[in-house]
Structure formats: structure tokens, C-alpha cells
KEGU-651431 format. One line per 8 residues: number of its first residue (from 1); their letters; for each residue x, y, z of N, C-alpha, C. Coordinates in steps of 0.001 Angstrom, whole numbers, plus 500000, padded with zeros to 6 digits. Layout:
REM residues N
NUM) a) X:Y:Z:X:Y:Z:X:Y:Z ~ ...
END
This chain:
REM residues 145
1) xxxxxxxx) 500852:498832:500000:500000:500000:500000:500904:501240:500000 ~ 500997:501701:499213:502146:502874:498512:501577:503660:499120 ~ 502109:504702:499956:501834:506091:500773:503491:507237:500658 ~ 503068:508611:501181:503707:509466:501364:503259:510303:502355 ~ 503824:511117:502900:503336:512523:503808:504407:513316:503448 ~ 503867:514700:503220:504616:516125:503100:503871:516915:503589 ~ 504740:518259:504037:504217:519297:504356:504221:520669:503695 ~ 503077:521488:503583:503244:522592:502784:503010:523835:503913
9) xxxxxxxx) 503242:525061:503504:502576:526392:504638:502326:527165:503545 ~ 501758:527824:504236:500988:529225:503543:500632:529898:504843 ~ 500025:531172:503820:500312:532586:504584:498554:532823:504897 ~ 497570:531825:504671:496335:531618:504922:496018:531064:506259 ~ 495267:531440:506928:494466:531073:508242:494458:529727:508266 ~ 493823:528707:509051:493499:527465:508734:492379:527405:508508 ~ 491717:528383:508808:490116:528320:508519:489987:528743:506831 ~ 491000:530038:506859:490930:530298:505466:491281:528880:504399
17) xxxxxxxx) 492375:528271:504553:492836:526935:504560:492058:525962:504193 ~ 490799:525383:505118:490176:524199:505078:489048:524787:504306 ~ 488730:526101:503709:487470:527263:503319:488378:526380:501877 ~ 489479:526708:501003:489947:526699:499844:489873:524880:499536 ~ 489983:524045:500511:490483:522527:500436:488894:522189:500347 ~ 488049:522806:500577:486440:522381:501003:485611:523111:500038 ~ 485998:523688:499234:484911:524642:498120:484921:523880:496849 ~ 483742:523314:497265:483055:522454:495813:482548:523125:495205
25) xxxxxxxx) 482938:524142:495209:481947:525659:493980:482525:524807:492587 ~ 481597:526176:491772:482004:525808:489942:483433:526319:489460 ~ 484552:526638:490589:485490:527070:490040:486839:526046:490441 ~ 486243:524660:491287:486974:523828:491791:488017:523059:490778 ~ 487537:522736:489488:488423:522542:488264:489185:523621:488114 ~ 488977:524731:488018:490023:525408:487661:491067:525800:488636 ~ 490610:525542:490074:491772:525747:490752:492594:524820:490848 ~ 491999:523577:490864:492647:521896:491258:493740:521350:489330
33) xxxxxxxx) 494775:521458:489434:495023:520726:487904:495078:519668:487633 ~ 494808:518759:489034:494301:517225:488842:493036:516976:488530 ~ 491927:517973:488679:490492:518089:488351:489690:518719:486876 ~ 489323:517582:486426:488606:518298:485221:487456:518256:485022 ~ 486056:519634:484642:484853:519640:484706:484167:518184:483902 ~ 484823:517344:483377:483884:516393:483160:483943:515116:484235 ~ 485048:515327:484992:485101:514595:486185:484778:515141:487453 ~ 484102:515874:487297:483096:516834:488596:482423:516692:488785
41) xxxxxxxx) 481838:516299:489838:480598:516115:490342:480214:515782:491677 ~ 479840:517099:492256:478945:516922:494145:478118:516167:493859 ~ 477847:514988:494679:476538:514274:494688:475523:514975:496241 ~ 476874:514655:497274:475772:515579:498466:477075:516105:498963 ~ 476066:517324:499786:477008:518266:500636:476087:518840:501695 ~ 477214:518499:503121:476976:518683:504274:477604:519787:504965 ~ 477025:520145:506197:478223:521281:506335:479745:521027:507031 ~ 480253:519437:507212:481229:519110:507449:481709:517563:507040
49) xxxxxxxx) 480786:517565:505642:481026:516543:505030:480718:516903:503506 ~ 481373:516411:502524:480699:516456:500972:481160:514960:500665 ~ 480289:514377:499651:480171:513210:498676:480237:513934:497556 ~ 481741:513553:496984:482008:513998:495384:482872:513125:494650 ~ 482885:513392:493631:483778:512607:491967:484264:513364:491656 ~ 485842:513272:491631:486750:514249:490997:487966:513457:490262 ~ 488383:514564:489141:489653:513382:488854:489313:514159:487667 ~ 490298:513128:486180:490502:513341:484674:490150:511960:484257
57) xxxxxxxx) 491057:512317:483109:490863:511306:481766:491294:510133:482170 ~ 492762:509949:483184:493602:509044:483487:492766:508560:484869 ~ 492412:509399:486130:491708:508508:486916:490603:509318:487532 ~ 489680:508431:488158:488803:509408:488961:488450:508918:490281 ~ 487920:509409:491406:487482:509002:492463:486400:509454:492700 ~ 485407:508592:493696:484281:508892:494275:484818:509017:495723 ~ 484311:510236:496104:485277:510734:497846:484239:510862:498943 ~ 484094:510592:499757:483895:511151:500848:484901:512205:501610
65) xxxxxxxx) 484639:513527:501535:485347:514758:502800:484669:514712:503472 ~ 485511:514792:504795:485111:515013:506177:486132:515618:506736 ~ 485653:516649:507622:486405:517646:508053:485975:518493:509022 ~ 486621:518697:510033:486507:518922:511755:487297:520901:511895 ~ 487016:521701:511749:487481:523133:511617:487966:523576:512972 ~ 487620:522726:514228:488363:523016:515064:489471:522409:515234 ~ 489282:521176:514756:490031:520012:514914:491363:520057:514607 ~ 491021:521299:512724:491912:520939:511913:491939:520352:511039
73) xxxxxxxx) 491430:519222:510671:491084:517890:510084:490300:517849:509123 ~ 491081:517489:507822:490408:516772:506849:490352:515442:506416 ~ 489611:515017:505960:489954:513253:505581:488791:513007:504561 ~ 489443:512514:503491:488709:512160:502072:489373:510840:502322 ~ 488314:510004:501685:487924:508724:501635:487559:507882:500406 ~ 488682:506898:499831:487921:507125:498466:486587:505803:498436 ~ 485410:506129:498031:484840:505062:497581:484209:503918:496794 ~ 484962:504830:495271:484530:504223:494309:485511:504923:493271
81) xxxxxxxx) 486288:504139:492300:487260:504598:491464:487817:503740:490359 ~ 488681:504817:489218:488594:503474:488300:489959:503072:488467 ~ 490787:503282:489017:492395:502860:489709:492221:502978:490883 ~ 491260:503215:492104:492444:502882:493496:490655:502422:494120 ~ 491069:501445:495367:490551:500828:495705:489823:501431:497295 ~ 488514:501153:498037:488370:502140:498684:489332:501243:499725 ~ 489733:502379:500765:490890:502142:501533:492011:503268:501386 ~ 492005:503539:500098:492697:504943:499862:492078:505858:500174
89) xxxxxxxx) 493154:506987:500087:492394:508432:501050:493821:509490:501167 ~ 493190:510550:501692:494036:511414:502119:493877:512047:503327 ~ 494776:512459:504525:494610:512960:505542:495319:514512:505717 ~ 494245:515292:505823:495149:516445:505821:495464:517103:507399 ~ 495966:517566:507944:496524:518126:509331:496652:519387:509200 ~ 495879:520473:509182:496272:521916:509610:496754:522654:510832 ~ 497910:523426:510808:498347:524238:512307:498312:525320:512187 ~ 498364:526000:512977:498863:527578:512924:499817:527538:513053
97) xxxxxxxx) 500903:528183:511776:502101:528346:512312:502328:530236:511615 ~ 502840:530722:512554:503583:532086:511814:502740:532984:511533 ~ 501267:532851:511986:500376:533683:511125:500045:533243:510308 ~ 500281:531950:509878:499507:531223:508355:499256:530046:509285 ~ 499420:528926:508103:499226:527764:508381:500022:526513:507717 ~ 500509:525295:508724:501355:524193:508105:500411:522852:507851 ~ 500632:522593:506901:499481:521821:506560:500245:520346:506097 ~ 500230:519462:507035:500997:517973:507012:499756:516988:505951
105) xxxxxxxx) 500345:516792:505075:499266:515649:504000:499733:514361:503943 ~ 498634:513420:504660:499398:511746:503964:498171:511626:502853 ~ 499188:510543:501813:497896:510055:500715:498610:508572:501757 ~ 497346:507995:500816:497122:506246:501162:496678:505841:499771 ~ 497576:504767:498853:496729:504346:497658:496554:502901:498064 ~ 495578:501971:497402:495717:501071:496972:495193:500782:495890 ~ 496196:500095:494774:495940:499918:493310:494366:499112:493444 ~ 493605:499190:491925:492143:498589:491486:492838:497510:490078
113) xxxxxxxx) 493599:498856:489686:493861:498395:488471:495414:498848:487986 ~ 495664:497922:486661:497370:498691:486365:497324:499616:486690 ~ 496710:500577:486293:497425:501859:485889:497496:502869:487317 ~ 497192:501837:488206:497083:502386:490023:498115:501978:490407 ~ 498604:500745:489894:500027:499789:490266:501160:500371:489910 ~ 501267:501059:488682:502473:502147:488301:502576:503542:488845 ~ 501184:504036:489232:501513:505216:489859:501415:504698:491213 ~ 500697:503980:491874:501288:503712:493460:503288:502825:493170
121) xxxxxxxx) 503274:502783:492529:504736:502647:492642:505717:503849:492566 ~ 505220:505280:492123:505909:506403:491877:505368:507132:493358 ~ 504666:506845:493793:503843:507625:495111:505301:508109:495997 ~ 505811:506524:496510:506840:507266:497515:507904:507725:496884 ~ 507893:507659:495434:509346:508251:494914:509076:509552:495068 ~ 507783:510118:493838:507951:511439:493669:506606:511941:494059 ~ 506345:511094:494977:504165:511594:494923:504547:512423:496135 ~ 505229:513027:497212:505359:513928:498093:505871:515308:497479
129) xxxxxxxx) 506961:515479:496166:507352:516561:495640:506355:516789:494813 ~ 505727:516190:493984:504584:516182:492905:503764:516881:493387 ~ 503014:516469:494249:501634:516657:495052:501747:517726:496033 ~ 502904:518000:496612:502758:519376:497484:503066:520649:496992 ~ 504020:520696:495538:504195:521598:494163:502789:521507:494302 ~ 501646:520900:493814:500281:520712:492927:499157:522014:493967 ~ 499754:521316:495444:499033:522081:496521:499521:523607:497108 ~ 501102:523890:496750:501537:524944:496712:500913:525980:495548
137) xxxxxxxx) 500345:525514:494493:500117:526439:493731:498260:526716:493771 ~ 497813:525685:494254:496253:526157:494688:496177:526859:496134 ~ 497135:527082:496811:497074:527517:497744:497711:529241:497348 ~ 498621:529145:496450:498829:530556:495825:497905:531142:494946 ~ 496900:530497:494612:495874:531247:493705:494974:531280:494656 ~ 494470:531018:495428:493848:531628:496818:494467:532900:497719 ~ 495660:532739:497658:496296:533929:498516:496129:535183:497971 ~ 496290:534673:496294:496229:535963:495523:494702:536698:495302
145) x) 493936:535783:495824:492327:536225:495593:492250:538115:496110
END
């Protein structure tokens, strides 16, 4: 079960923080570059939970978010996908640090299919530099709002 954890900061609140990681608005493709509008889709949304499908051409997931604002705490859950199996997920950890916030991310994969088996094999190589670049720059097009 191929995993990583990294950490990113920003100069955003944690509230501001878990506000940008939690907005299933119509502009969520364009902030996310792993997300594309034909792989979008809220099914339900709670006020500390959403059921959604996100992803591209190459993979998609059906997620459960859940997420605790005092806590800190996010946790997507995947439950239905066409490469990773549910059991995968991501855990996110927000702090205050500095006037912003440090934000510790583990993924969890487990392959469905090939093409989960080659990228959970790149996960612990390069899926911590990959993926926190990916989150450094949605977190800079928020700052810049």
C-alpha cells in the first residue's frame, strides 16, 4: 500500500485553509490541475462533510470529505474509482504556524487496476514533491484572491 506525507505552509488562516480545500463551487476545476469539469461532480454536501467525483481522463474518484474546523482535520475517503481501491484516502493536518498555516498531507493508495500499480509505485518516489508543488500552487491562487 504505497503512501507518502509532506508538508506545505501558507500565509492563509486554517480556517481560510480548510474554506479553499472544502469549496466544491464551479470554480473547483480550475483551481485543482488534477480536476477536470467532466470529472466533477457533488453528489451531496453537508456542512462538514461532501460526497464527490473528481479526477481526469487518466483517473477518477468517488470521495467522501470530512472535516473537523476546530480540529483541523480533513479526511477524504475514496469510495469508488477506476484505479484505486476504497481504503485509499488522504489525511490532511492543519496548524497555525507564523500567522499562516502548516498543513501535514498523507495520501494512502491502493491499486484497482494497472494503471494504480504504476503510479502507486511512483507515490513514495515522487508523489510527496509532485503533490505538494500541485498544493503549493492552489494555495497561491487563493492567497492571491
Amino acid at each position: 500500500m504505497p503512501s507518502t506525507t509532506f508538508t506545505v505552509r501558507t500565509s492563509l488562516t486554517p480556517t481560510q485553509t480548510m474554506a479553499v480545500l472544502t469549496d466544491f463551487g464551479p470554480d473547483r476545476a480550475k483551481l485543482w490541475a488534477n480536476i477536470d469539469e467532466a470529472h466533477f461532480r457533488v453528489h451531496e454536501l453537508g456542512p462538514t462533510w461532501a460526497e464527490v467525483t473528481e479526477g481526469n481522463s487518466i483517473g477518477w474518484e468517488r470521495e467522501r470529505y470530512e472535516w473537523d474546523d476546530h480540529a483541523g482535520t480533513l479526511t477524504i475517503e475514496t469510495l469508488d474509482s477506476n484505479i484505486w481501491r476504497p481504503g485509499s484516502g488522504w489525511r490532511y493536518q492543519l496548524s497555525p504556524r507564523d500567522g499562516g498555516t502548516e498543513i501535514t498531507v498523507t495520501l494512502t493508495r491502493v491499486a484497482k487496476a494497472f494503471v494504480g500499480i504504476l503510479l502507486g509505485a511512483a507515490i513514495p518516489l515522487v508523489g510527496g514533491r509532485t503533490l505538494s508543488k500541485q498544493l503549493r500552487s492552489v494555495l497561491a491562487k487563493a492567497e492571491a484572491r
